[in-house]
C-alpha positions as MATLAB code, in Angstrom:
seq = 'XXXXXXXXXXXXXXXXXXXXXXXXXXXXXXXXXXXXXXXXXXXXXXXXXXXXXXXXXXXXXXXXXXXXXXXXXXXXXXXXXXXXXXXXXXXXXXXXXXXXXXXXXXXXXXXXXXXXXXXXXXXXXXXXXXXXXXXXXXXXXXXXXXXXXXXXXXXXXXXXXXXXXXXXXXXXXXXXXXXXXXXXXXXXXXXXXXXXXXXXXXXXXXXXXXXXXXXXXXXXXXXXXXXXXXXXXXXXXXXXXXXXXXXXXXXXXXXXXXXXXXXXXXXXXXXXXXXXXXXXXXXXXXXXXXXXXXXXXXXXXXXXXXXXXXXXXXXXXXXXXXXXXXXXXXXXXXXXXXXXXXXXXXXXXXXXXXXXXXXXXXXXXXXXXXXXXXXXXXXXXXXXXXXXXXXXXXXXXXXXXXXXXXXXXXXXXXXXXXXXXXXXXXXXXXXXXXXXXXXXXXXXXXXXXXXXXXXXXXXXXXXXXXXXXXXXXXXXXXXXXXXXXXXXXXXXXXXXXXXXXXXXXXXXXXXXXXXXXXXXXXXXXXXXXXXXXXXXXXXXXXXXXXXXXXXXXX';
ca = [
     -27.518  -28.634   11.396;
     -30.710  -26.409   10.297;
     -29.000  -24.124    8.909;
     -25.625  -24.645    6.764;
     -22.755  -22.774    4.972;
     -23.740  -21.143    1.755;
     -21.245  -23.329   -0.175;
     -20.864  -27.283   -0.136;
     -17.386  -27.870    1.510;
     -16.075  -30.978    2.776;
     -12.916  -30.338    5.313;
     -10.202  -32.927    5.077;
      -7.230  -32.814    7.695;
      -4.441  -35.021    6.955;
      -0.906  -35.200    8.174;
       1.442  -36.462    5.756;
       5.486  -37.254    5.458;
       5.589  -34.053    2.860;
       9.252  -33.316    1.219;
      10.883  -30.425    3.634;
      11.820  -27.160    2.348;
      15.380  -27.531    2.543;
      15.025  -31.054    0.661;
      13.074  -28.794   -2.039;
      16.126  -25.912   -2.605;
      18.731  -29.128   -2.540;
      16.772  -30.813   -5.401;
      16.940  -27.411   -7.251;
      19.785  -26.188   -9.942;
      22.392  -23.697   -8.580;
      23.209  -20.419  -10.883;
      25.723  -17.479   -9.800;
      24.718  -14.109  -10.105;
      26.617  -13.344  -13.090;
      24.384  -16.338  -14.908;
      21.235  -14.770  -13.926;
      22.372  -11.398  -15.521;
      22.153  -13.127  -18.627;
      18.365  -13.573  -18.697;
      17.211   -9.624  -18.470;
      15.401   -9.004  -21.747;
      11.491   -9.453  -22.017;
      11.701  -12.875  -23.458;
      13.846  -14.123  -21.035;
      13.402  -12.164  -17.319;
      14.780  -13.902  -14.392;
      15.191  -11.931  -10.966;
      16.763  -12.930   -7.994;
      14.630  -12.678   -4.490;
      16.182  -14.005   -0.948;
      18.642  -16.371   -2.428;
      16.273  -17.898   -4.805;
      15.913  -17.449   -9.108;
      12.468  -16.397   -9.873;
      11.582  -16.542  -14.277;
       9.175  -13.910  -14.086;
       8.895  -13.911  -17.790;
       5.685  -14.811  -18.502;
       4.404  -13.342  -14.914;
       5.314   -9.755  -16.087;
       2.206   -9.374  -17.672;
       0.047  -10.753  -15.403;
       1.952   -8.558  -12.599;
      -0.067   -6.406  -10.440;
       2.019   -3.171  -10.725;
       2.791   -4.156  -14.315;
       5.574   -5.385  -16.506;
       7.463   -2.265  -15.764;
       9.085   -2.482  -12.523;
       9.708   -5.742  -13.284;
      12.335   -5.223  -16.074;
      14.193   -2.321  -13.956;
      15.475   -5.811  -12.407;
      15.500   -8.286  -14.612;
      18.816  -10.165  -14.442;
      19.633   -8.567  -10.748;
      19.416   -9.218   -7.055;
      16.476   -7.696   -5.657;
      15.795   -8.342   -2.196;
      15.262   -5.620   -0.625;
      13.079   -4.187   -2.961;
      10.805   -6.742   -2.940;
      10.579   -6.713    0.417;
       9.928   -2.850    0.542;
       6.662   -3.415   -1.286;
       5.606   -6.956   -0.400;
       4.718   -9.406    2.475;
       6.283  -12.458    2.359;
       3.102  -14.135    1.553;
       3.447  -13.009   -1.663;
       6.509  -15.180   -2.666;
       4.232  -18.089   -0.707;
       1.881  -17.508   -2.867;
       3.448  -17.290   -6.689;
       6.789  -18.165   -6.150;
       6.369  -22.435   -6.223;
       5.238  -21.839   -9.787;
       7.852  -19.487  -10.964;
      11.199  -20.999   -8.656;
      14.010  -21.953  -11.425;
      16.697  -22.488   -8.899;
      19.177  -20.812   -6.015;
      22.184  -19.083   -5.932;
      25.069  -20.428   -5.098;
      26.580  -19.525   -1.485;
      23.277  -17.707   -0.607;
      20.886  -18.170    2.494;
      18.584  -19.206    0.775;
      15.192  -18.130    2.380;
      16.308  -16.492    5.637;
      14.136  -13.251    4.486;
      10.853  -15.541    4.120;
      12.014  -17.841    7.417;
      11.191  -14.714    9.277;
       7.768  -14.894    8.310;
       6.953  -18.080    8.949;
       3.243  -17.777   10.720;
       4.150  -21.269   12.107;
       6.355  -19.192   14.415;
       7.063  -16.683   17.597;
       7.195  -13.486   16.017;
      10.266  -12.023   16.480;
       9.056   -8.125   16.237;
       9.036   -6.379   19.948;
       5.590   -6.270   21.317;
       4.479   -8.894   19.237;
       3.811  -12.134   21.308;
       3.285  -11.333   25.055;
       6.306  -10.916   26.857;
       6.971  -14.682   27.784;
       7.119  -15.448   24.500;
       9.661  -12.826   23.989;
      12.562  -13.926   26.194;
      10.747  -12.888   29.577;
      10.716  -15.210   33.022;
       6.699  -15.368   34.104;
       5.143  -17.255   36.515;
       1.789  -18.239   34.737;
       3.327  -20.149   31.787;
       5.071  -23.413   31.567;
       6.096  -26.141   28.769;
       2.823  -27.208   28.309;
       1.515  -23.794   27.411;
       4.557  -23.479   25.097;
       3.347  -26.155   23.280;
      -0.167  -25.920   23.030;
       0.241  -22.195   21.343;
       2.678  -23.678   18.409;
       0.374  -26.074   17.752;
      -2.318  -24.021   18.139;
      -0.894  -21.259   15.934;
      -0.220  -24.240   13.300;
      -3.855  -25.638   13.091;
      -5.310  -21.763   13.301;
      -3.194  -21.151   10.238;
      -3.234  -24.293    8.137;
      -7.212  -25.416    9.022;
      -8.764  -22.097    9.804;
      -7.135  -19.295    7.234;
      -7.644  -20.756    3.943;
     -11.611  -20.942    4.587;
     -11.402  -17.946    6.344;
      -9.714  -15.674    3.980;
     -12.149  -16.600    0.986;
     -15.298  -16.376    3.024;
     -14.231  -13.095    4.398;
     -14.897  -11.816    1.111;
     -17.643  -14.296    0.058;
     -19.934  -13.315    3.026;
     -20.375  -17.268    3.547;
     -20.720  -18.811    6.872;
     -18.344  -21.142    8.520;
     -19.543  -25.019    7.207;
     -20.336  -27.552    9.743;
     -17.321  -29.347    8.626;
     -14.864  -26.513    9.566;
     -16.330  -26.720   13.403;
     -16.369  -30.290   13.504;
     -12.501  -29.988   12.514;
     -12.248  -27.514   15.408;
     -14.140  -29.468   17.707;
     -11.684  -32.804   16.729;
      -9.351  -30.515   17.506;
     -10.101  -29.633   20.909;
     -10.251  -25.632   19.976;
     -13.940  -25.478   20.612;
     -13.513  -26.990   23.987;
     -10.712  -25.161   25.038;
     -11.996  -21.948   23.971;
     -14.962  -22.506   26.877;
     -12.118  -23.394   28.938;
     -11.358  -25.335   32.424;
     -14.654  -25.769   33.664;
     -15.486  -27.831   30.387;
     -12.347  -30.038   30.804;
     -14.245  -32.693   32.951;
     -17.255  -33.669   30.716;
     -14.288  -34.857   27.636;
     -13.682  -38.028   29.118;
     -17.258  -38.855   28.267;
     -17.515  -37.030   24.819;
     -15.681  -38.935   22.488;
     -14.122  -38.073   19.504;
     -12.423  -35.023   21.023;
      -8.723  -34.964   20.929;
      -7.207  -32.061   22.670;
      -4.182  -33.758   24.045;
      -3.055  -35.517   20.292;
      -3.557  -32.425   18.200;
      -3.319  -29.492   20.406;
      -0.343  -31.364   23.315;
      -2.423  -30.812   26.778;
      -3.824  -33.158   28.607;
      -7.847  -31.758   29.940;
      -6.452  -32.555   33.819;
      -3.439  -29.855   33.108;
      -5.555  -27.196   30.911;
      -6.011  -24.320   32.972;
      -6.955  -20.261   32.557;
      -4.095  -19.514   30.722;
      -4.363  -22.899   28.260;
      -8.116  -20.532   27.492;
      -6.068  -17.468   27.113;
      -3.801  -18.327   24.340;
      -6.857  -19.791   22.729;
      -8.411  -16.941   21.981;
      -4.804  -15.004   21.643;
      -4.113  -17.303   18.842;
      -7.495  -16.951   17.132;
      -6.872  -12.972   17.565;
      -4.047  -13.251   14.952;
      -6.917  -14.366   12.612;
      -6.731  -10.476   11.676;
      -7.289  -11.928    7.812;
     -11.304  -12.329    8.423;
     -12.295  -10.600   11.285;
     -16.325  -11.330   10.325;
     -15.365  -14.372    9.387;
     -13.285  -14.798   12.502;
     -16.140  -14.270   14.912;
     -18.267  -16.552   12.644;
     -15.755  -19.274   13.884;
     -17.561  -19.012   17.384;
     -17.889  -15.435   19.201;
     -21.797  -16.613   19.448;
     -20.504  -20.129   20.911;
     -17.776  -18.412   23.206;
     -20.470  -16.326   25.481;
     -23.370  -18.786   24.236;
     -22.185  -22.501   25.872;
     -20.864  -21.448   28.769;
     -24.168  -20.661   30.452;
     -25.722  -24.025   28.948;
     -22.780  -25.318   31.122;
     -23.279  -23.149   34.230;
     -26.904  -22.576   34.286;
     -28.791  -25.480   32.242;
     -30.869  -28.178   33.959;
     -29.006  -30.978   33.579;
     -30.945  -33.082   30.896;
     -30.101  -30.274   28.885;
     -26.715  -29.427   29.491;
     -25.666  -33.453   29.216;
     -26.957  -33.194   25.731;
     -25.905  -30.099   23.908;
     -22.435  -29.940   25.365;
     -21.210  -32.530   23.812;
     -23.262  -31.680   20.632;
     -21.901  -28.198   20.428;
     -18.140  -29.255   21.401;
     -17.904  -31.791   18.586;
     -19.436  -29.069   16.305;
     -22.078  -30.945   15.563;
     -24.004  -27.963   16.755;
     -23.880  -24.289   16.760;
     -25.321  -22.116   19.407;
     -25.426  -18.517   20.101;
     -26.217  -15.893   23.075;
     -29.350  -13.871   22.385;
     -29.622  -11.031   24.894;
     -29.367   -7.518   22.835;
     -32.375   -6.441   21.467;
     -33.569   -3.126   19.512;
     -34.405   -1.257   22.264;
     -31.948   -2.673   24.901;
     -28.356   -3.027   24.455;
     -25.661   -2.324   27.398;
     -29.493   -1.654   29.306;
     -29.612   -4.768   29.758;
     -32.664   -3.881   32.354;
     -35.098   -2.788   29.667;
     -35.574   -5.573   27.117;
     -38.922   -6.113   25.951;
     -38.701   -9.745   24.730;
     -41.510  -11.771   26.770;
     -42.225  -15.353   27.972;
     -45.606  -16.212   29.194;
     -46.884  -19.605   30.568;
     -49.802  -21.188   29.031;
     -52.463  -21.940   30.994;
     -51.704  -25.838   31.470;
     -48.775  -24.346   32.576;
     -46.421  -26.820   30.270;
     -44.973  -23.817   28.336;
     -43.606  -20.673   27.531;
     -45.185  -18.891   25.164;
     -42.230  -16.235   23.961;
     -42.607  -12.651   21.876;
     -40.040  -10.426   21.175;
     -37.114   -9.835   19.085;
     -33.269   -9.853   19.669;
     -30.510   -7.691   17.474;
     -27.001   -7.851   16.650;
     -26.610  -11.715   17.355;
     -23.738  -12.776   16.571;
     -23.738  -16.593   14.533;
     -27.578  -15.907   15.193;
     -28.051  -16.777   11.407;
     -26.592  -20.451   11.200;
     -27.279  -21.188   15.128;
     -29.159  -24.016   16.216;
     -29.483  -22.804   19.248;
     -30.413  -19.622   21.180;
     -29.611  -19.496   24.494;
     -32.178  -16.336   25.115;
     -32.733  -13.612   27.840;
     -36.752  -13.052   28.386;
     -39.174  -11.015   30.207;
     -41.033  -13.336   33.094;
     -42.487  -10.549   35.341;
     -41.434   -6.786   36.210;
     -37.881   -5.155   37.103;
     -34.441   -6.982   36.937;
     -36.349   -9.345   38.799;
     -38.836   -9.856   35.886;
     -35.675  -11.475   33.563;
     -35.439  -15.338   33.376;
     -33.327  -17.267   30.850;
     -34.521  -20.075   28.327;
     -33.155  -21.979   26.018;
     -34.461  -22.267   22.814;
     -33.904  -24.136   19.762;
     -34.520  -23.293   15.883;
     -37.031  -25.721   15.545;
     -38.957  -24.390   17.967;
     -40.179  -21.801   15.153;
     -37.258  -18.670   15.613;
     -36.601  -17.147   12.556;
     -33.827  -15.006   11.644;
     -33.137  -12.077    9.531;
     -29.359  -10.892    8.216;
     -28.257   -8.071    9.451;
     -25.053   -6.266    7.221;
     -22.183   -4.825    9.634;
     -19.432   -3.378    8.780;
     -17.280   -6.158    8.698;
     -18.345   -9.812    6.779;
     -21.552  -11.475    6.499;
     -19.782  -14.347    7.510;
     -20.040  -13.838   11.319;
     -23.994  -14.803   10.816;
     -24.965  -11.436   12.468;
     -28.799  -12.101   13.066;
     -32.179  -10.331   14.090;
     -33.971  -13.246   16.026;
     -37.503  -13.039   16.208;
     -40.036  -15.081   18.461;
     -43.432  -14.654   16.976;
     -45.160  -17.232   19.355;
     -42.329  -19.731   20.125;
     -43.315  -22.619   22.328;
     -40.914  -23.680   25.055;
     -41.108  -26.424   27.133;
     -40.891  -24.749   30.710;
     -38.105  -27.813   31.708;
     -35.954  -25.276   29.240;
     -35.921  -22.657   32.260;
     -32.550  -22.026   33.485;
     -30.947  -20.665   36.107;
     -28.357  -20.590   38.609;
     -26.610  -24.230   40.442;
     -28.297  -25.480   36.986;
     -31.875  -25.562   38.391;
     -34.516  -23.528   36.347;
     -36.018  -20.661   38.363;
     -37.473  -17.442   37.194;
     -36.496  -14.065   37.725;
     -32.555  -15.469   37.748;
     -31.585  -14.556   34.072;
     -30.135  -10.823   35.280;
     -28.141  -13.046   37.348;
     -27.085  -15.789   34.898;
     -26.562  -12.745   32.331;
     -24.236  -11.218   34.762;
     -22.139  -14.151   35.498;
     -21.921  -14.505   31.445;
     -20.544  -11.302   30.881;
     -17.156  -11.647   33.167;
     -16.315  -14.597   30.792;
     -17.685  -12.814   27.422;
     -15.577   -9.500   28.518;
     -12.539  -11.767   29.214;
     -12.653  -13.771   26.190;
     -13.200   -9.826   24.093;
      -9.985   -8.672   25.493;
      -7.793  -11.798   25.088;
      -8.973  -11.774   21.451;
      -8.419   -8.234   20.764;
      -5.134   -7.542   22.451;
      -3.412  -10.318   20.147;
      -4.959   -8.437   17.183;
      -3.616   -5.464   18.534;
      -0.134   -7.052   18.839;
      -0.352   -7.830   15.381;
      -0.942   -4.414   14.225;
       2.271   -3.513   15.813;
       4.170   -6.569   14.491;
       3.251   -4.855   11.046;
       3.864   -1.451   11.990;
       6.998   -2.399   13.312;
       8.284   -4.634   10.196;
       7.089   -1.746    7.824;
       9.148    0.611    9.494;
      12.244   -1.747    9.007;
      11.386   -2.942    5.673;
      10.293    1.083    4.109;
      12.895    3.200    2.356;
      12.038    7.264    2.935;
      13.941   10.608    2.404;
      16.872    8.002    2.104;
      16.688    5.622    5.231;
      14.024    3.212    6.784;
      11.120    4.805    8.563;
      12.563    3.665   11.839;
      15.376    5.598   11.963;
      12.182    8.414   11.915;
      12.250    9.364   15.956;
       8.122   10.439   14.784;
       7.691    6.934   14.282;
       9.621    5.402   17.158;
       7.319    7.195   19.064;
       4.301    6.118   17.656;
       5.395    2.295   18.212;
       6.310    3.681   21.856;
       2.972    4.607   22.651;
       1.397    1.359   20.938;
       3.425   -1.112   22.543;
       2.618    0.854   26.153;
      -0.724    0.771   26.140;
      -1.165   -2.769   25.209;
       1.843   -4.032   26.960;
      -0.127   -2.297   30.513;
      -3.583   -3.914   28.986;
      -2.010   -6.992   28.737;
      -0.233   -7.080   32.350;
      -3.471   -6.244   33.753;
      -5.364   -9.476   31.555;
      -2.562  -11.845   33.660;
      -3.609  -10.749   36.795;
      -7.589  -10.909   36.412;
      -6.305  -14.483   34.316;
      -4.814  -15.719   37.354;
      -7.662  -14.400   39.241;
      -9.671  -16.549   37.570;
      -8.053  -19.485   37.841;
      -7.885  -19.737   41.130;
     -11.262  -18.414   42.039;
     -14.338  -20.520   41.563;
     -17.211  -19.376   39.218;
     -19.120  -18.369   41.914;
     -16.636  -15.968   43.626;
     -15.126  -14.894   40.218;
     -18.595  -13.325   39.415;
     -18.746  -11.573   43.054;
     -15.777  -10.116   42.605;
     -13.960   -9.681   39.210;
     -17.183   -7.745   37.258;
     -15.823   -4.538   38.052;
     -11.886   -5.128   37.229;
     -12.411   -7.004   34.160;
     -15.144   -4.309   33.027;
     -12.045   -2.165   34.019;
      -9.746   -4.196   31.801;
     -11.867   -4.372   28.761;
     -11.888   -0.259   28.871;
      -8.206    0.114   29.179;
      -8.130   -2.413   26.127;
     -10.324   -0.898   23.169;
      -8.955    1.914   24.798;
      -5.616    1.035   23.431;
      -6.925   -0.666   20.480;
      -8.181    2.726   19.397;
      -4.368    4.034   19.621;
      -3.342    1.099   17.484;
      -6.115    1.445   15.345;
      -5.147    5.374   14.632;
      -1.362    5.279   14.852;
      -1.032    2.151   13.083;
      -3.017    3.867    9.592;
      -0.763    6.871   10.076;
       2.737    4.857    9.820;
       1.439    3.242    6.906;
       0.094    5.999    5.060;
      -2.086    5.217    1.828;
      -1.385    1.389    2.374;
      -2.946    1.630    5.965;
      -6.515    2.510    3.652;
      -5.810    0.098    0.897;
      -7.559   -3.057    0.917;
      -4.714   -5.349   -0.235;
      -0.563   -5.490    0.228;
       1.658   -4.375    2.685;
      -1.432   -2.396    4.860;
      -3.919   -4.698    4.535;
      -4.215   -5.954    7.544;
      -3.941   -2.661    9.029;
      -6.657   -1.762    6.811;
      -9.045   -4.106    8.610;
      -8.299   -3.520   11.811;
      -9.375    0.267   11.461;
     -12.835   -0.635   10.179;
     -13.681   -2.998   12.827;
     -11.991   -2.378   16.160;
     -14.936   -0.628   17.704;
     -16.665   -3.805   17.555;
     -14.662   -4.531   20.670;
     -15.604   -1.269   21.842;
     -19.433   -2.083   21.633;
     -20.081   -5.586   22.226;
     -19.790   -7.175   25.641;
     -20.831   -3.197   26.911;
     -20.168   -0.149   25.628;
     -16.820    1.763   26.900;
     -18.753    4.020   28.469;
     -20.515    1.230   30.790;
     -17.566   -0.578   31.273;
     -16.088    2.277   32.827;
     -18.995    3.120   35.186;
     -19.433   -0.244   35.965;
     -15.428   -0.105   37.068;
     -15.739    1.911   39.590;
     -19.210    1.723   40.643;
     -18.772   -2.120   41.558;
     -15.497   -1.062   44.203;
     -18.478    2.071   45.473;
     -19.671   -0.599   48.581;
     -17.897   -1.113   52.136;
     -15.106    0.095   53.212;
     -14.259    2.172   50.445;
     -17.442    4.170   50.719;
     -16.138    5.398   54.078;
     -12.388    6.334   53.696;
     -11.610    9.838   54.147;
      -8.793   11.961   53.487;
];
């Protein structure tokens, strides 16, 4: 790749016969409660948490709400205190090095078991309502098990890199998006229409890692791939670092390229050998699409483009190797052709800080002079024309929109998950939060608007699996421009409601609100990119203003 991850990383993914968790506690020395009373003094602080013996003696300093708290239970059962002001993740995280044993007749672990990210939440609203008990008919066993394993290699690949480049600002390495595209994530995340060009890209196993065969992946197989990378909610920048460039930037290589290009960087960018991103928005033109200035002119041998301009707000724009690119050809929305480009044609790119991480590769893309072979014209059927890139972009933008809201709404689910555990798990004016009826109606209004959102993402879904490309883009623009306004719609509910039940935690950066704490600063990305709210709604019901409808009366 030209352009690499700030840190050298090599990604190793093994699967080995490792010792169970139950074989772990069995292996372990028993002690009753009355035992553990013994050790309460500060040289000798043991504390019981979910049916297992913590020594937290030389942890007390080292503590992040200091040695104080912890002796008001040294020697006792504390449970549900812990629990009151800690995730489970915490215990993942210290409690290996501090275990001393279990106690005796106790379940041990069946607090923790219930926040095992391996698993179908079990808060309402969490997972979409198949996954919660519900008859459907979209889903079947094969979607079942592509989302556990899905939701296994998200959290065991994906997090760990994610979480510390979150923070670090670094980009995703080359060896992460290999792993995805071994995987068969980066494939399946560009969906059906991709599933017949595998048999001749080796090297991609979807069916032994993720459980579907390519000839059974359908619409909904795509949906829970981007549901499942929407419970990334850890990294958001670094999130859309792991492909929201690739996600709206391949499919029109696969839809629009001639074909001596698309044969070549499809299977380049689905191995993740190759990165590639969608460069449309530019300083003067977002949601207007119409009135970008960016310019392509032939030289006079008539060989190349010759291409000026420069785009804004790219996302993976900074560590892309290619830029699938919207330019000005002649005059109008008639005047807009699409080229791709690659890096080492001469585009340079500039960092640009958001308000989530660096990581996502946010990029100003300039053209000062780029040559471009003219064969890189594209257009629609795959055969270069000019004056087709407003139609190409177009087409893009039902699957970009789609692939926003299937994203979001997860993260939005998993706002409420917290929300919902919170009010379980908090103690206040002597009883949990959600015996508050305040706060039962917050959830209320949450888990409505997303729960309608989501209803109305399973129809267009099925829509779109049954429709071709062609007729999807004749007639889903305006509902799924629709959809993606009801969505951020309801993401900025979550978003507000969410902070509120949480209080000072829901602003904190770390603990119990953290996650809400994220989610607040960079919903209205949702809001933005793809189109603005505002344009999504026009566009809603200015695509159904033709026909029939134009003349009803009352």
């Amino acid at each position: 790749s030209s352009v690499l991850g700030k840190r050298p990383h090599i990604l190793t993914v093994a699967f080995v016969n490792l010792p169970t968790e139950s074989s772990i506690m069995a292996a372990l020395p028993e002690f009753t409660l009355e035992q553990v009373a013994a050790h309460n003094s500060d040289e000798d602080m043991w504390l019981v948490v979910d049916g297992k013996v913590y020594d937290v003696t030389k942890f007390k300093r080292a503590h992040p709400g200091g040695a104080g708290i912890l002796k008001l239970f040294a020697g006792k059962e504390c449970s549900k205190e812990f629990f009151a002001m800690h995730k489970a993740e915490v215990l993942e995280k210290y409690g290996p090095k501090l275990l001393k044993g279990t106690v005796a007749g106790a379940k041990v672990g069946a607090m923790q078991a219930t926040a095992d990210p391996h698993s179908i939440n079990v808060a309402p609203y969490s997972e979409p309502s198949f996954w919660m008990g519900w008859k459907s008919p979209y889903y079947n066993e094969s979607h079942k098990t592509f989302r556990l394993k899905l939701r296994a290699f998200v959290h065991d690949v994906l997090r760990p890199e994610a979480a510390e480049g979150e923070e670090t600002g670094d980009y995703p390495t080359v060896e992460l998006y290999q792993a995805m595209g071994k995987s068969g994530l980066l494939a399946a995340r560009i969906g059906k229409d991709v599933m017949p060009f595998l048999s001749k890209i080796p090297g991609i196993e979807l069916e032994a890692t993720l459980g579907v065969k390519p000839s059974e992946f359908d619409h909904f197989h795509e949906l829970i791939a981007h549901e499942e990378m929407g419970r990334l909610t850890v990294a958001p920048g670094f999130n859309d670092g792991l492909g929201a460039g690739f996600c709206i930037g391949l499919p029109p290589v696969l839809h629009f390229a001639p074909p001596h290009i698309r044969d070549q960087v499809v299977p380049e960018v689905l191995r993740g050998d190759k990165r590639i991103c969608l460069a449309i928005s530019e300083p003067a033109a977002g949601s207007d699409v119409a009135g970008m200035l960016t310019t392509a002119t032939k030289t006079p041998d008539g060989r190349h483009y010759i291409v000026n301009g420069v785009k804004k707000w790219i996302t993976n724009g900074m560590f892309a190797d290619y830029f699938v690119t919207a330019v000005r050809t002649g005059q109008g929305r008639n005047g807009i052709s699409m080229l791709f480009i690659s890096r080492d044609m001469g585009v340079e790119t500039k960092a640009i800080k958001t308000t989530y991480s660096s990581s996502a590769g946010t990029a100003l893309v300039i053209f000062d002079n780029v040559m471009v072979p003219v064969e890189n014209l594209m257009g629609v059927g795959n055969k270069g024309k000019e004056g087709q890139g407003f139609a190409c972009i177009m087409y893009n933008f039902n699957h970009e929109r789609w692939f926003i809201v299937s994203q979001f709404l997860m993260s939005c689910r998993m706002q409420i998950a917290d929300c919902f555990k919170w009010a379980t798990q908090r103690m206040a004016f002597g009883k949990p939060l959600i015996e508050q009826p305040v706060l039962r109606q917050k959830l209320a209004r949450m888990a409505g608007a997303v729960e309608s959102a989501h209803a109305l993402l399973e129809v267009v879904t099925y829509q779109m699996d049954k429709m071709p490309y062609k007729e999807q883009s004749q007639k889903l623009g305006g509902p799924i421009a629709l959809l993606k306004y009801q969505t951020t719609r309801a993401g900025t509910l979550v978003a507000d409601e969410s902070v509120q039940m949480f209080g000072g935690r829901g602003i904190t950066r770390t603990g119990m609100g953290s996650g809400v704490e994220r989610f607040q600063k960079t919903y209205k990305y949702a809001a933005i990119l793809g189109g603005s709210e505002e344009v999504m709604a026009d566009l809603a019901i200015r695509q159904q203003m033709v026909g029939e409808a134009m003349r009803a009366k009352l």
